[in-house]
N, C-alpha and C positions, 0 to 999 in steps of 0.2 A: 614662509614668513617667519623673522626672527620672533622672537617672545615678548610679551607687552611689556616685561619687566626688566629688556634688556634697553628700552627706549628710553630715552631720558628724558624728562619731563619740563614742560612749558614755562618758563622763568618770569617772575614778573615784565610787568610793562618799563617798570623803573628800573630794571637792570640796564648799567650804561651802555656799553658798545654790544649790539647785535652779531654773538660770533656762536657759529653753527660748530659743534664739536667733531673730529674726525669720527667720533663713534659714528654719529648721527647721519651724517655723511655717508659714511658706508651701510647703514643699516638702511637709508632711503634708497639707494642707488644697489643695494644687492651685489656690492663689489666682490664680495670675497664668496658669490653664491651665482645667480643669474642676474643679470644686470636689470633691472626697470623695464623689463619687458625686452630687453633688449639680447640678443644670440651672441654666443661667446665665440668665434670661430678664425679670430686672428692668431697664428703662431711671432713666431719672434721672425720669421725669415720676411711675411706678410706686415710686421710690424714695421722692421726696415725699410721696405721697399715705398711704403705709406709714407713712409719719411721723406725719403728721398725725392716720392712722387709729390709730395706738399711744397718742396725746397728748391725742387731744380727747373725752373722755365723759365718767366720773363728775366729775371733778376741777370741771367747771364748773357742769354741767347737776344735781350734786345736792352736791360742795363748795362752790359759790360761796356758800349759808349758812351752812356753818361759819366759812367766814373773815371775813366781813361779822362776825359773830357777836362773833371776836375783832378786828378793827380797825374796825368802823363803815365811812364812807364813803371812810376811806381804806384799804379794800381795794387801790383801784387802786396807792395805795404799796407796798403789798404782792407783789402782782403783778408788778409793775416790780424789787423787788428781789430774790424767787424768780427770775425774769428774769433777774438780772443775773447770778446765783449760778449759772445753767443756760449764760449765755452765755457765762462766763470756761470753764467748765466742756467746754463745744461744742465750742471754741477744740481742747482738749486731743485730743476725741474726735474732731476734725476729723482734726488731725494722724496719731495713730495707727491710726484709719479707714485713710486713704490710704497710709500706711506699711506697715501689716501688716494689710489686707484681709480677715481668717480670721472666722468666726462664733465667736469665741470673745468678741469684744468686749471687756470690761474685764477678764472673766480673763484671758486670752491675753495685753493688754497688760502684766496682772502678771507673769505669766509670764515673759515678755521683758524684764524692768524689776529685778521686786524677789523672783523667787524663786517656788519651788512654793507654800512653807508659804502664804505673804501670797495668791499665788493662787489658792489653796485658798478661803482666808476671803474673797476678793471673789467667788466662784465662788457660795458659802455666802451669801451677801448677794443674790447676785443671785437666786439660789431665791426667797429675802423678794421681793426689787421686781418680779421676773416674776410668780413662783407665786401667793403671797398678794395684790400688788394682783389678778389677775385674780378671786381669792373677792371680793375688794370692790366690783369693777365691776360683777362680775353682780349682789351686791347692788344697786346701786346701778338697773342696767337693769331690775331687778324690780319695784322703783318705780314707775318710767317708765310699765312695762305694765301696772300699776293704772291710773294717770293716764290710759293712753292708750285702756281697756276703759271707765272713765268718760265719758270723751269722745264717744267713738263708741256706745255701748250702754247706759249709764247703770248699766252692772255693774262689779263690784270682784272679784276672787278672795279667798275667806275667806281670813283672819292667819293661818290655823294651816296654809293651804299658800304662801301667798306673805312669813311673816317667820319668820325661826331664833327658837328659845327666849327667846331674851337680849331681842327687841322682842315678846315677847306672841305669840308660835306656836309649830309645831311644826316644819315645813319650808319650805325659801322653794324650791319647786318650780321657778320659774322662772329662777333662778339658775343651778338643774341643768343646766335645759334648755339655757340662753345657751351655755353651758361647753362641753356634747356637741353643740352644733350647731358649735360655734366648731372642734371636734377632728375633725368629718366632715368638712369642708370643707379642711382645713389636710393629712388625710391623702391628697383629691383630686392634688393638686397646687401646684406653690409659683406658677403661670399663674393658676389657677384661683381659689387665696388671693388676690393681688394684682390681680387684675380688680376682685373682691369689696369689697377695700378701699381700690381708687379709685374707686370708685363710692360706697360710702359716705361717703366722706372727702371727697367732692366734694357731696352731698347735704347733710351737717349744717355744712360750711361755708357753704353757703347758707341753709339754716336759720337761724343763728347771724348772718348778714349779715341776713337777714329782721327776726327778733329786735329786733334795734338798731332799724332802719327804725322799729319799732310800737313799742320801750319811747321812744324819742326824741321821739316826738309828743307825749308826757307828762311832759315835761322840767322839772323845776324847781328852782332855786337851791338853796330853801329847804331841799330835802332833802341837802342836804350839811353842813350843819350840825348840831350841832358836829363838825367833819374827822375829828377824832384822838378821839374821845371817851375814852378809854383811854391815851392820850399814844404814846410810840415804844414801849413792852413790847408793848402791840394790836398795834401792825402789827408788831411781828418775829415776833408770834405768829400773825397773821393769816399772815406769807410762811411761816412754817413748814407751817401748814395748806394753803394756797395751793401748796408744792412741789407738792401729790401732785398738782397739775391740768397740772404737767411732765413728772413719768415717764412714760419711755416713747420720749424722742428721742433715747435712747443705745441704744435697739434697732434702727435703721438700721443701727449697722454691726454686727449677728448677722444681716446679709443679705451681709455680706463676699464671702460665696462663690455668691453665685444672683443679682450683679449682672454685666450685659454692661463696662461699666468700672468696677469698684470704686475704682479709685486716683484717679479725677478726681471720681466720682457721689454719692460718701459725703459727702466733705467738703461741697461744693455742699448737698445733702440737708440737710444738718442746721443750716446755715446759714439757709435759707429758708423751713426749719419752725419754728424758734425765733423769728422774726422774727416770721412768718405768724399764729404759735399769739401770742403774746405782744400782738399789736395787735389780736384776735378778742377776748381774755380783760380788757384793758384797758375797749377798749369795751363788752362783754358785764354788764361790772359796775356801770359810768360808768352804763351805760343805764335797767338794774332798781332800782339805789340812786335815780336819779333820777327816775323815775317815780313809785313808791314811799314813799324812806325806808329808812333800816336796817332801823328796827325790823320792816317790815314782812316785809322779802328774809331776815333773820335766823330761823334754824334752822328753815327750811321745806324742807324736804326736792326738791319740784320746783319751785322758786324760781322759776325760768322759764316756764312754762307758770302759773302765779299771777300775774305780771307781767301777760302777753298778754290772760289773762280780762282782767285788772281793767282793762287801759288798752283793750279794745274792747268790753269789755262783753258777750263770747258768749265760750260754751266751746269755738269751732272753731280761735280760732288757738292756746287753748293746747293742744287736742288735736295741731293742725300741730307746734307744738312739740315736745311727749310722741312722736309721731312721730318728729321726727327726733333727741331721744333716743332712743330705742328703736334706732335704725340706728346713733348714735352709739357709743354705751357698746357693740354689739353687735361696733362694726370694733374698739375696743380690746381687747376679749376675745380676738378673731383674730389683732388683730398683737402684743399682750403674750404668747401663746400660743406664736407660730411663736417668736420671740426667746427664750422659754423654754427651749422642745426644742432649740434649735441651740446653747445655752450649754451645758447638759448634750450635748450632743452632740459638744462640744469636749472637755468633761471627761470624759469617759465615754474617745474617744481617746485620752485621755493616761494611762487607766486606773486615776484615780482616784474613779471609782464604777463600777460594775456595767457591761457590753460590752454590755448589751442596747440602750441610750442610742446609740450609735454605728451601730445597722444600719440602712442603707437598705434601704427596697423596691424589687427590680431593675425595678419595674412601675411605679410612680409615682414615683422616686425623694425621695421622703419618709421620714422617719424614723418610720416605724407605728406598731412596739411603744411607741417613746417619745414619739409624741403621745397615746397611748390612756391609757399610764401616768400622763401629768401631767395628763390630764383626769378619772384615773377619783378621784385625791389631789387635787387640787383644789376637786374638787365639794361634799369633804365640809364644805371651811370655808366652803363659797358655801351650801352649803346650812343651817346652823346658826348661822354667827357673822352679827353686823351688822357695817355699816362701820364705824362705831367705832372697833370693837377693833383694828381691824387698821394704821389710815393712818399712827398716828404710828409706831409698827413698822416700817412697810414706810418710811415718810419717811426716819427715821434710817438707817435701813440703805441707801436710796439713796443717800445724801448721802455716808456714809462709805464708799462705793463709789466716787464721783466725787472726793470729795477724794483717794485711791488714785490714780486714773486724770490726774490733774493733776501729782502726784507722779512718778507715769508718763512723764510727757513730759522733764521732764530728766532722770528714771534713762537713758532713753535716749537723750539728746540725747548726754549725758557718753561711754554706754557706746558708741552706735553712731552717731556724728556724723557717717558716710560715707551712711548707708543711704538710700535715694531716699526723698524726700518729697516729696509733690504738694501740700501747705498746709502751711506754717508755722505755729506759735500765734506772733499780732503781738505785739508790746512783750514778748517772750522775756528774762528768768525772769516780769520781774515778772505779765503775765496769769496762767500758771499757780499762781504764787504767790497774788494774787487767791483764784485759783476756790478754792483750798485755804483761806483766810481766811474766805469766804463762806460757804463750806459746814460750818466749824467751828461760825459765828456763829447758820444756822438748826439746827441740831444741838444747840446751849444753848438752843432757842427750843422743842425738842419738850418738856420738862420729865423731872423727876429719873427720874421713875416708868419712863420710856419707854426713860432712861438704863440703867436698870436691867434692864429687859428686856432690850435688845439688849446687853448686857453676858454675860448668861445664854446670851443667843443667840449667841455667837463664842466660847463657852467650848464647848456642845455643840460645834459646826460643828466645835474642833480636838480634841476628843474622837472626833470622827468619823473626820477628817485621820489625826491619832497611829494609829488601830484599824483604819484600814482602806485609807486612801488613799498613804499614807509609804511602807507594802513592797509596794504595787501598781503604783506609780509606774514608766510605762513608759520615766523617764530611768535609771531603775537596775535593773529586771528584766531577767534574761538571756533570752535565746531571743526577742524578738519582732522583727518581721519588720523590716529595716533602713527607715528613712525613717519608723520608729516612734520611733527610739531617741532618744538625748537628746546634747544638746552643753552645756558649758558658755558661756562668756562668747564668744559669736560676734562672726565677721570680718564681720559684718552684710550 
């Protein structure tokens, strides 16, 4: 335990914005020591692979139709400028990754930036981009399991256990399933998670390299034409759709505190999966549009495994395919999963939701109660909604969480210019300035309707804040144990 004297001390009530100082931050969370109860046993290769296993399933293996859908053949532009909007973005997360270590992620950097309230509602967001994409993946992996029961047995699971009401059933079973296997294994241990999820992660990347191999044999000009068919509105709208085949590589750092070097591994990490994911997804599109045709890859649910039949003519490689769907979409369930409970587990610290969120098990050092909790809430909308409903929700709400975390980098560059940093963001304001531009631009790209929702959804969230989280707030409650407490504007 650090020293009482290295804790900064409880600030009055009348001090304006509510902002936790990076000291405070790391001295709660044990970053640069043991983490919060929590086992440090991630390298940088298991860091990677957590990436990739958070980034790469539904988004491609059953959105890459939707965005075809909206931009035609220029997907790939699409792609490229979701890309660009995630790498100015990186930049940011790079930075405060390495700076301030903690599983709080982009709450925590609000926290240290721009205040309680503001990290409240990014905390509030990120529920959406964890909790709800993970209902849509396993949507999404329920699919896959049809496709892949076809393949191999020439069986289907009836609609009314494998799709929610909204596509013509009654439960999507498998959904369920994906969810409580993803929360068994997460409660084993965070060794036992990330074994898991570089194996995975390392299997559908090769799949996905296979892929290409076989849609590229069937390569033709012809089907790229016409590019833009929809002119540039398609592809802003195709990269809006296109984001959600991103989320997910700002949950490297809610591993803050169960990596052996945070301060060098984060940054590295997230660089190499942006890169990695972004050249998979380029090709992976190039490939099937080419093969094919829009019209063909267009609102096909397992696009992929459709490709492989038709360019070998047998249904084993798109079964190989649906395969390694099925492993894919199953590690994003895991790593979208762990990232979930360690955000609430930040917040839960700081006592703005429920202390049940915060307990480890002295036995696995996992957070129990509060993996059990978000899988038994989650299940429900994996089990009854479609994807659909859910991506441009969760889109928006990612985005304006990242343009938050860009804004991030210079509240702190301003407030704590001494504090170690292991990455810089390059071309300093302007990059962050970027990612914040970016991300404004695919945010006018999800439409009014979506606007409106998540409009709705940040009014609850400070309804919630105002009622319950304001006077729980462990910077201003009396009595809690020191190295809880709270500091104002920190010596960083």
């Amino acid at each position: 335990m650090r020293p009482a004297s290295r804790i900064p001390q409880i600030p009055s009530r009348t001090t304006g914005a509510r902002i936790k100082s990076p000291d405070l931050l790391l001295a709660e969370s044990g970053a640069d020591l043991e983490g919060h109860g929590l086992r440090r046993t991630m390298g940088l290769f298991q860091l990677v692979c957590f990436g990739v296993g958070a980034i790469v399933g539904t988004g491609i293996f059953v959105g890459l139709s939707d965005s075809v859908a909206e931009a035609g053949p220029a997907v790939v532009v699409s792609f490229v400028l979701a890309a660009v909007t995630c790498i100015f973005t990186a930049f940011s997360f790079a930075e405060l990754g390495g700076a301030i270590p903690v599983s709080g992620s982009s709450y925590s950097f609000a926290y240290a930036t721009l205040g309680e309230r503001v990290a409240f509602l990014v905390g509030w967001c990120l529920l959406l981009e964890y909790g709800v994409s993970v209902s849509a993946v396993a949507v999404g992996w329920s699919q896959y399991v049809n496709e892949l029961l076809d393949s191999l047995i020439g069986w289907n699971l009836p609609a009314a256990l494998s799709s929610g009401p909204g596509d013509g059933g009654v439960i999507n079973l498998p959904a369920v399933v994906v969810v409580m296997m993803a929360a068994a294994l997460l409660v084993r241990g965070i060794r036992e998670s990330a074994g898991a999820t570089a194996a995975m992660a390392v299997l559908k990347i090769g799949i996905l390299i296979a892929f290409c191999a076989i849609a590229f044999t069937a390569f033709q000009d012809g089907h790229l034409s016409p590019f833009a068919p929809h002119g540039m509105a398609g592809v802003t709208a195709g990269a809006s759709v296109a984001f959600f085949s991103y989320i997910g590589f700002d949950a490297i750092t809610t591993a803050g505190e169960e990596v052996r070097n945070p301060r060098r591994d984060i940054p590295v990490a997230i660089m190499i999966c942006i890169g990695l994911v972004t050249l998979l997804y380029c090709a992976v599109a190039l490939g099937a549009i080419g093969a094919l045709g829009a019209d063909a890859v267009s609102d096909k649910p397992a696009a992929l495994s459709l490709v492989v039949d038709r360019v070998t003519e047998s249904s084993v490689g798109g079964g190989i395919v649906a395969f390694g769907a099925v492993v894919a979409i199953a590690s994003v369930v895991l790593a979208v999963m762990y990232g979930q409970t360690r955000i609430l587990m930040s917040m839960s610290r700081d006592g703005l939701i429920p202390r049940v969120f915060e307990r480890v098990s002295p036995k696995t050092r996992t957070p129990v109660a509060n993996t059990w909790i978000v899988a038994a809430v989650f299940a429900v909308p994996a089990a009854f909604s479609s994807l659909d409903v859910v991506v441009n929700l969760t889109t928006i709400g990612t985005l304006a969480t990242m343009a938050v975390v860009n804004v991030a980098v210079i509240a702190l560059r301003r407030r704590n210019p001494e504090l170690k940093r292991s990455f810089r963001v390059p071309l300093y304001p302007l990059s962050p300035i970027l990612g914040v531009g970016f991300c404004l631009y695919l945010m006018y790209g999800t439409g009014w309707t979506t606007w409106v929702q998540f409009v709705v959804f940040l009014a609850v969230g400070a309804l919630v804040y105002a009622g319950y989280g304001r006077s729980r707030s462990r910077l201003v409650s009396p009595g809690e144990p020191q190295g809880r407490a709270a500091s104002g504007p920190s010596a960083g």
